[in-house]
Legacy VTK file of the C-alpha trace (Angstrom):
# vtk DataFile Version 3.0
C-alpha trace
ASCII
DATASET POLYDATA
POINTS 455 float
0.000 0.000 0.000
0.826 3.186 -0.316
3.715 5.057 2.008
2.431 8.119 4.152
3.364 11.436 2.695
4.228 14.461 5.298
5.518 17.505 4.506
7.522 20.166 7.184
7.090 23.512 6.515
9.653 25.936 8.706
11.819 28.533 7.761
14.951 27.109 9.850
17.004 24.788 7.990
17.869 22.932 11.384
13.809 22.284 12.148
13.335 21.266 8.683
15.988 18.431 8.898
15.733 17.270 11.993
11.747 16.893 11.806
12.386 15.001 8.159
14.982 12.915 9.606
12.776 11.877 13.038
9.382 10.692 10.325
11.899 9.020 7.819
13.210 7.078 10.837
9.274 5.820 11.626
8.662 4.545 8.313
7.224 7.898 6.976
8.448 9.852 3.246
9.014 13.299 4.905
9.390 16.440 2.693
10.175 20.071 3.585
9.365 23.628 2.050
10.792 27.006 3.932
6.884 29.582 3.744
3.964 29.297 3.148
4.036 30.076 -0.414
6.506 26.851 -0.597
3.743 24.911 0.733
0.687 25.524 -1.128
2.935 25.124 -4.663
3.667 21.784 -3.011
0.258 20.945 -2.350
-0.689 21.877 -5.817
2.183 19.147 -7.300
1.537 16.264 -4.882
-0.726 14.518 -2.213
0.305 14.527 1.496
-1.523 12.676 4.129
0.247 15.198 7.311
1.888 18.938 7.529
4.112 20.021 10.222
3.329 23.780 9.593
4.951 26.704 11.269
3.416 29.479 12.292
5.586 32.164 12.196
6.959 32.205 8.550
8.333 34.767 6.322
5.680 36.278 3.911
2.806 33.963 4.249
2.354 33.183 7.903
1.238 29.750 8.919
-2.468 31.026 9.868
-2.750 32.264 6.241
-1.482 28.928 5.142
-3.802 26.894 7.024
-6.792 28.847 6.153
-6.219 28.320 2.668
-5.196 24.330 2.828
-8.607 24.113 4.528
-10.459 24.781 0.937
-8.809 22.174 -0.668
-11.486 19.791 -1.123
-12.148 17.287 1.634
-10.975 13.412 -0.003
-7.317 15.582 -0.969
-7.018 17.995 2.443
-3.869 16.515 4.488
-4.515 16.636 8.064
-2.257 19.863 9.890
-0.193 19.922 12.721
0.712 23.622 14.271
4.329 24.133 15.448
5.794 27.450 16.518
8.940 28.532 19.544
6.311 31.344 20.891
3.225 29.733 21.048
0.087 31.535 22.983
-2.961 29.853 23.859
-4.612 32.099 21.599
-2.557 30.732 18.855
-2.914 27.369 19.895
-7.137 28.268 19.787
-7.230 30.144 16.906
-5.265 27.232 15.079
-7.606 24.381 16.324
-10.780 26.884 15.123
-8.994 26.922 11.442
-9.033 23.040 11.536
-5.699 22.292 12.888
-4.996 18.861 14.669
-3.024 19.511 16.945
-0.807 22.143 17.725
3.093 21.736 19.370
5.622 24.014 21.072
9.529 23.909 20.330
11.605 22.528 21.111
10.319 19.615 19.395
11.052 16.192 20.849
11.124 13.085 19.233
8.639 11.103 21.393
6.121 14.023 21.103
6.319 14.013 16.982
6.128 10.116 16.697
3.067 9.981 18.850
1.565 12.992 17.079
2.430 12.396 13.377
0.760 8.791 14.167
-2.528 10.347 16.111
-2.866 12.774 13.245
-2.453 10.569 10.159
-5.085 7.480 12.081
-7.661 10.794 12.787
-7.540 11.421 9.166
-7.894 7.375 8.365
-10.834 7.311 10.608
-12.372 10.847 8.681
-11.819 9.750 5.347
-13.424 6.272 6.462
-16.338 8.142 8.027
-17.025 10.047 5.317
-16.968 6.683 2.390
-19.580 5.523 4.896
-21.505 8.618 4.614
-21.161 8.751 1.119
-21.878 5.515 0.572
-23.892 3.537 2.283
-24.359 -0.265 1.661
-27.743 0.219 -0.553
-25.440 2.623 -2.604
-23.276 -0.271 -4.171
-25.946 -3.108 -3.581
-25.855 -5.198 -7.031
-29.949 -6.493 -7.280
-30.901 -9.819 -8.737
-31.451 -13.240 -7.941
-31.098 -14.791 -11.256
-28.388 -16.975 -11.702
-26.085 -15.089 -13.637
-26.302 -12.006 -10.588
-25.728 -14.807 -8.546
-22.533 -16.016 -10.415
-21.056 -12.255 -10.579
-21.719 -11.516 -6.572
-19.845 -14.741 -5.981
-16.798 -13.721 -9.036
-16.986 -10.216 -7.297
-15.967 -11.244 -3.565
-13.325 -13.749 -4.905
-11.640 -10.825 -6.722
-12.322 -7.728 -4.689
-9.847 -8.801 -2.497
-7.223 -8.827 -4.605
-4.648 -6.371 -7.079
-5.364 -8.301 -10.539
-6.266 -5.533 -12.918
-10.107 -5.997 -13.712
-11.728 -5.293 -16.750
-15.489 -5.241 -16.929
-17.400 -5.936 -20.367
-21.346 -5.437 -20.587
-23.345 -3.096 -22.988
-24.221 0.331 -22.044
-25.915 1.041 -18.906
-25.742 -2.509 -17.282
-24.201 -1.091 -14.094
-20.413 -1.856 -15.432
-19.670 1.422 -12.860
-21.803 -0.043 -10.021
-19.492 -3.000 -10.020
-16.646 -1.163 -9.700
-17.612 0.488 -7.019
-18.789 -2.533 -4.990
-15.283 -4.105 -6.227
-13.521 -1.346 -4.470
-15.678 -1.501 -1.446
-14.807 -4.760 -0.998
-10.995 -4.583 -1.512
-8.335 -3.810 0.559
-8.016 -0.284 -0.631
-11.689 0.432 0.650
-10.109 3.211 2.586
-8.463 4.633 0.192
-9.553 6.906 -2.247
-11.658 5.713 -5.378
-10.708 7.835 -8.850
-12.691 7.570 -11.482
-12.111 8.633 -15.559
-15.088 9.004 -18.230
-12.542 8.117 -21.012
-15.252 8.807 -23.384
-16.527 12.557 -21.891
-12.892 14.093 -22.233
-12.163 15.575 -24.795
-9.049 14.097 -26.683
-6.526 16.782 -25.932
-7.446 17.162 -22.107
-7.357 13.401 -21.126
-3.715 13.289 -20.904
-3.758 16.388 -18.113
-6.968 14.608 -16.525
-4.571 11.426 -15.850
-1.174 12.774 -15.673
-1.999 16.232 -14.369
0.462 18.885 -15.747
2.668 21.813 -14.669
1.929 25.399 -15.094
2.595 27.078 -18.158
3.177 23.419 -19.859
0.106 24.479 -22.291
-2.530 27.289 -23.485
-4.895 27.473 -20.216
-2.511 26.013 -17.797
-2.805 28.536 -15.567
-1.597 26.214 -12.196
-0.281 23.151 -11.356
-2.980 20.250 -11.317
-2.813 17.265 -9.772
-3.919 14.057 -11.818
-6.530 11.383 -11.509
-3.763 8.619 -10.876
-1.771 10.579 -8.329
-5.174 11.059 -6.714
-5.915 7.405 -6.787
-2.640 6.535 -4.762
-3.111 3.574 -2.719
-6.897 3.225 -4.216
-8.430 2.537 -7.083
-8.424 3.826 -10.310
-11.820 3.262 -12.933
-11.192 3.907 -16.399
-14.365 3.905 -17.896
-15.493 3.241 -21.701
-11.600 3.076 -21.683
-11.969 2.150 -25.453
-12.519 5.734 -26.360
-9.152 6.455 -25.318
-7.291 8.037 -27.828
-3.766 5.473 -28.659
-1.242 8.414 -27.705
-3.083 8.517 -24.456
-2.799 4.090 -24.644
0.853 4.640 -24.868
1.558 6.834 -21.979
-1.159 4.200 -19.470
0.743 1.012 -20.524
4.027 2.460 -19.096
2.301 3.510 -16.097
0.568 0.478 -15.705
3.890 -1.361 -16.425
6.073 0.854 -14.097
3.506 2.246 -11.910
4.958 5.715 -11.969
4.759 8.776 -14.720
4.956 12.360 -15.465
2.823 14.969 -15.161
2.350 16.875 -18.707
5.446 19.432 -19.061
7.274 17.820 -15.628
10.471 16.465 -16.033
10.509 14.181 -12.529
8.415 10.807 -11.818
5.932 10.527 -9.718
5.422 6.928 -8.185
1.988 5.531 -7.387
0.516 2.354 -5.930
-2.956 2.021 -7.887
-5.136 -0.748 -8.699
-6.708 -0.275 -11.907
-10.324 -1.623 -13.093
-11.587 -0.485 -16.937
-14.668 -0.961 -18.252
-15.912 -0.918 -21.784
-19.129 -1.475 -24.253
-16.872 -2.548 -26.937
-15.591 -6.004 -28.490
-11.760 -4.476 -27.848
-10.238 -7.248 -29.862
-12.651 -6.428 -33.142
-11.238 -2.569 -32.195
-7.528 -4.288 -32.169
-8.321 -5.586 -35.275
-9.220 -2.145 -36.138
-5.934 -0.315 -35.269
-8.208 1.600 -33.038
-6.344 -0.235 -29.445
-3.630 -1.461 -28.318
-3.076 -4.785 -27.925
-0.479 -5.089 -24.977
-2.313 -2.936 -23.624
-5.662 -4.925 -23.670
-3.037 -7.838 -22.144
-2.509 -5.739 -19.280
-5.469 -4.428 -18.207
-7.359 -8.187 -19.126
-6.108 -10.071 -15.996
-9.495 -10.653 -15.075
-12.169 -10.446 -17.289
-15.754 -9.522 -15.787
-19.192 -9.843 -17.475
-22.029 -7.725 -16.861
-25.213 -9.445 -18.462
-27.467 -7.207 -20.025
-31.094 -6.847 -18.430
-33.060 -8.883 -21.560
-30.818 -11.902 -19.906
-32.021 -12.042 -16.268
-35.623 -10.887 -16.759
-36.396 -12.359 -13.123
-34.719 -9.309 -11.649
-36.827 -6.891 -13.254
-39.866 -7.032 -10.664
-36.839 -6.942 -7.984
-35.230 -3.491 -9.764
-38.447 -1.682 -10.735
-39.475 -2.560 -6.808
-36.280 -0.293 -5.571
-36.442 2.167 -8.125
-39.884 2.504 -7.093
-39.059 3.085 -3.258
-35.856 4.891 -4.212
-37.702 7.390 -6.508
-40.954 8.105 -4.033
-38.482 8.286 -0.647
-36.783 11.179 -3.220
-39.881 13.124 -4.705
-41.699 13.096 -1.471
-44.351 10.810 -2.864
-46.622 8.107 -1.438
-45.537 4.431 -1.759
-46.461 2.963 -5.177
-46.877 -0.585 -6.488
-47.015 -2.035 -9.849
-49.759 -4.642 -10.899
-49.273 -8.083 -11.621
-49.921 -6.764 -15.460
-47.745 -3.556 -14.940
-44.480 -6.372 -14.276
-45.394 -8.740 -17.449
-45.241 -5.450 -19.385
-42.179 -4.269 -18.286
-40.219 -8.059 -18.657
-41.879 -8.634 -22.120
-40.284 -5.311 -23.185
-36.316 -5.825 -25.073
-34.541 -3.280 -22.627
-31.957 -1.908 -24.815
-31.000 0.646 -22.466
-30.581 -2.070 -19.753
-30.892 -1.274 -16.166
-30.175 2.636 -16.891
-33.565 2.773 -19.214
-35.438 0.756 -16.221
-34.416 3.352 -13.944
-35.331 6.403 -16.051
-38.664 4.891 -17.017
-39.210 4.293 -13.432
-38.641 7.943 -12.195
-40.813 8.931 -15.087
-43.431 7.187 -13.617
-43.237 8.296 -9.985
-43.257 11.727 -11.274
-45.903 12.195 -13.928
-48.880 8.964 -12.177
-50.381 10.556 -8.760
-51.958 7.449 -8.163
-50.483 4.242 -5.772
-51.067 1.450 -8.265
-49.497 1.581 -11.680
-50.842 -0.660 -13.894
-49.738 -1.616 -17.633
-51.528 1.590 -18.894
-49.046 3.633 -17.076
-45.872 1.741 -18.601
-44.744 3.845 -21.512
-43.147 1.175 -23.348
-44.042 0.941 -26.740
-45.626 -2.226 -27.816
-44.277 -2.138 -31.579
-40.883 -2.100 -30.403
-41.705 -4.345 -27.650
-42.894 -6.474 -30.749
-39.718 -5.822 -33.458
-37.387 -6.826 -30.660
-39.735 -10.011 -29.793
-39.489 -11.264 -33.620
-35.360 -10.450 -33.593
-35.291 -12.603 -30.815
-37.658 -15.649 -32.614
-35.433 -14.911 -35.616
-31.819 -15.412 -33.953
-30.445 -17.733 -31.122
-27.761 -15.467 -29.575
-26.403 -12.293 -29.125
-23.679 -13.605 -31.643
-25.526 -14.697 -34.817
-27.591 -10.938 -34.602
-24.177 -9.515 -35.113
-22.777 -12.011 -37.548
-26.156 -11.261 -39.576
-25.609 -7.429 -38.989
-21.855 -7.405 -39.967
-22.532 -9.516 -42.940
-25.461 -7.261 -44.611
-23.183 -4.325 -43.645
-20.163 -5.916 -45.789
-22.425 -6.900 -48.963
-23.783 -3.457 -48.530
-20.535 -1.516 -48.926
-19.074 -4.323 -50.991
-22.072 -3.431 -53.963
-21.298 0.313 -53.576
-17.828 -0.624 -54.596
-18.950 -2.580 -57.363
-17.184 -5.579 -55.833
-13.985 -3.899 -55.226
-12.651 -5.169 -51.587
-9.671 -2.713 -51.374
-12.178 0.686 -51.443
-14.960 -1.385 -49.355
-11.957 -2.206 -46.831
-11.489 1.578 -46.995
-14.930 2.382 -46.416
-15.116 -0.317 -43.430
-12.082 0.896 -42.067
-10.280 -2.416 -42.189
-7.044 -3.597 -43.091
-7.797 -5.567 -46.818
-6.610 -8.761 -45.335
-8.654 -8.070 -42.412
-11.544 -7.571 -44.474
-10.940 -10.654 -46.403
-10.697 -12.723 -43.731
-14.132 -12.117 -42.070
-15.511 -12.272 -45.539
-14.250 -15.836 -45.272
-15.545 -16.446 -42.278
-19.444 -14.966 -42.780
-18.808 -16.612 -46.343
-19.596 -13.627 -48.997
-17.454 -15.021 -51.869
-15.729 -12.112 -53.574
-16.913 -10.976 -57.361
-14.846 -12.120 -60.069
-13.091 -9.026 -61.824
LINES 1 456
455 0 1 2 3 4 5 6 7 8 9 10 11 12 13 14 15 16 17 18 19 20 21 22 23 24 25 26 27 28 29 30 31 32 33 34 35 36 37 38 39 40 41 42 43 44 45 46 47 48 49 50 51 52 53 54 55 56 57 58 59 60 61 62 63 64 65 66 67 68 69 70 71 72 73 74 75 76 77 78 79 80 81 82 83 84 85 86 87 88 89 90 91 92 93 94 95 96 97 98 99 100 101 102 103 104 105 106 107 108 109 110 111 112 113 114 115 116 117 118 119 120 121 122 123 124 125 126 127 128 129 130 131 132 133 134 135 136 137 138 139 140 141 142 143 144 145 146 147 148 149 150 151 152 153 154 155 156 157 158 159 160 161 162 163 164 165 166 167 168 169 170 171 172 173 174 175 176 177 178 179 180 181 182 183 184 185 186 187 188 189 190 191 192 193 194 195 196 197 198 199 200 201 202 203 204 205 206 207 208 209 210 211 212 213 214 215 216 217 218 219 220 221 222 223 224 225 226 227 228 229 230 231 232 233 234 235 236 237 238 239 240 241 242 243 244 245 246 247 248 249 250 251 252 253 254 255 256 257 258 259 260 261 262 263 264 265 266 267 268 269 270 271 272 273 274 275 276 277 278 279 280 281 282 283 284 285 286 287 288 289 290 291 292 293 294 295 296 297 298 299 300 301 302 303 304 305 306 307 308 309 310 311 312 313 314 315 316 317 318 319 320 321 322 323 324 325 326 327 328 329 330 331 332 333 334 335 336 337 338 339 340 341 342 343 344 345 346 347 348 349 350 351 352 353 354 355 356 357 358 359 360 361 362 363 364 365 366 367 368 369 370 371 372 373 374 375 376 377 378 379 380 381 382 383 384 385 386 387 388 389 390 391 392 393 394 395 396 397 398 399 400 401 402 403 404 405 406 407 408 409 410 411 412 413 414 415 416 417 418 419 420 421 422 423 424 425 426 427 428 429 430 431 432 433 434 435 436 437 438 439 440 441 442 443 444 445 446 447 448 449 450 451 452 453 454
């Protein structure tokens, strides 16, 4: 796990190294910065767990400082111990009133700062672990279902929680791929730590690499201040990449090395940064058909695979729809204020008739939908706006095919004929068009057997 981080601020060289030397000797990686000023550039660069702050310092005095390290937000505040040769109990007051921990007198002795520095950083364990309570209580992360594949992925889930294996979790969009990262870091050993998590997909393709990395100031247009990135902030947690194969394959390049050394730079730094992280990704994608593609990295895709996880879409565990709609239903009235409600007997054939192509995400939005716009307690199947058409379309597509597999064998096939006729036959412009290498394409032409025109 991660090593504690504690920074000394002081402006006498003698304190500084002394102090450094005493937490290096119990176990701890001790910095040290001469003002204020010094210290809040530092926080901006890098994570600390504990400051030793001074109070009287040149420029920025210590007061000043502490105000301003108490608007960092909460997850990323270090925990502050006061230090200062003239202390007053109106110093030592005012300090514990601005959030300090403690507050000690020089001369320092070693004793004192041992049982401190440990008080202070197990306060700040305890706070952080209060607060993931708060946060998130147990219904939070509760995976729902009783079907046997829910059953099968709450029993795969507790036998790799535990563990450091790089996780990454397939399942079409909005099957809860993000819930199950959550419960998987809940149930790790990094619970306490902090859990980071990356919409590869909602950054734009020129800001991702700052959003991981963090960067320096000045190292591009708009970098007005240092930032600190999403790994750093996931040090000795977790890190989620989600829809991670949006990521651009510059971006790919700079994750595999920190996946492979677990350390990087910031964008514009010219120093490491080390970092203990466990990384789980998540995607919607068939990453070896985007491989295939030149669209991701295939070592890559080896090191984040370690252990694959499925997420079943909804249309494969209807049983747990009456079981979903049921909390959505409680969740959605305790929220809005409104009376209980319960569905009909008719109101739950409707809803696990219906395809669910927006998987548990559309279940919950149609279920808010209906706590919001029916007054009444029982909602029957008039008040299920699904519509019975598509209810129907998706009913025959399922008659027509036997799995998942041979609806997108028949899909990719019409697809190739299709762009295969607007070339007039000609595979190297329909490989173009497909975006596939003309062996590639050639190859699953084979295998979906479209026999290629004779020129």
């Amino acid at each position: 796990m991660k090593q504690v981080r504690i920074l000394v601020v002081d402006d006498e060289p003698g304190i500084r190294q002394s102090l450094c030397g005493v937490l290096e000797d119990e176990g701890y990686q001790a910095e040290a910065v001469e003002s204020g000023e010094a210290c809040l550039d530092a926080l901006a660069r890098q994570a600390y767990d504990l400051i030793f702050l001074d109070i009287w310092l040149p420029g920025m005095d210590g007061l000043e400082a502490l105000a301003r390290i108490q608007e960092i937000p909460f997850g990323d505040r270090p925990v502050v111990v006061m230090i200062s040769g003239h202390g007053t109990i109106e110093t030592a007051v005012k300090s514990t009133k601005l959030g300090a921990f403690d507050f000690l007198e020089k001369p320092l002795t070693i004793p004192k700062v041992s049982i401190v520095a440990k008080n202070a950083i197990e306060h700040r364990r305890l706070e952080l672990e209060n607060q993931r309570l708060k946060d998130a209580p147990d219904s939070k992360y509760r995976i729902i279902g009783e079907s046997v594949p829910m059953k099968a992925l709450r029993q795969q889930l507790h036998l790799m929680a535990p563990t450091n294996g790089r996780v990454l979790i397939y399942g079409e969009s909005g099957t809860g791929k993000e819930l199950v990262a959550h419960a998987m870091h809940a149930l790790s050993l990094r619970a306490a730590e902090s859990f980071v998590e990356v919409n590869c997909a909602a950054i734009p393709e020129e800001l991702i690499e700052s959003e991981l990395f963090g960067h320096r100031k000045g190292s591009f247009t708009g970098a007005t201040e240092d930032k600190i990135g999403k790994l750093q902030k996931a040090d000795g947690g977790s890190l989620f990449l989600d829809e991670v194969g949006d990521m651009s394959l510059k971006t790919q390049a700079k994750v595999l090395r920190a996946l492979d050394e677990q350390r990087f730079e910031p964008v514009g730094a010219s120093e490491f940064i080390q970092v203990d992280v466990r990384v789980i990704a998540a995607t919607n994608k068939h990453l070896e058909e985007e491989i295939e593609r030149g669209n991701f990295r295939e070592d890559l895709f080896y090191r984040l695979n370690v252990i694959p996880f499925y997420v079943p879409p909804l249309r494969d565990r209807r049983e747990d729809i009456p079981l979903l709609a049921d909390y959505f239903l409680r969740e959605f009235t305790t929220a809005y204020g409104r009376k209980p409600k319960e569905l009909t007997a008719e109101a739950y054939c409707v809803l696990q008739d219906y395809y669910w192509p927006g998987n548990v995400r559309e279940l919950r939005n149609l279920i808010e939908r209906i706590v919001i716009m029916n007054p009444q307690i029982r909602i029957d199947a008039r008040h299920i706006p699904v519509s019975p058409s598509r209810r129907a379309g998706m009913d025959r597509m399922a008659e027509r095919f036997a799995s998942l597999a041979e609806v997108r064998e028949t899909a990719e096939r019409d697809y190739i004929l299709k762009k295969l006729d607007e070339t007039n036959g000609n595979v190297s412009r329909a490989a173009e068009l497909l975006g596939l290498e003309r062996s590639n394409l050639y190859r699953k032409m084979k295998s979906l057997g479209i026999v290629p025109k004779e020129s």
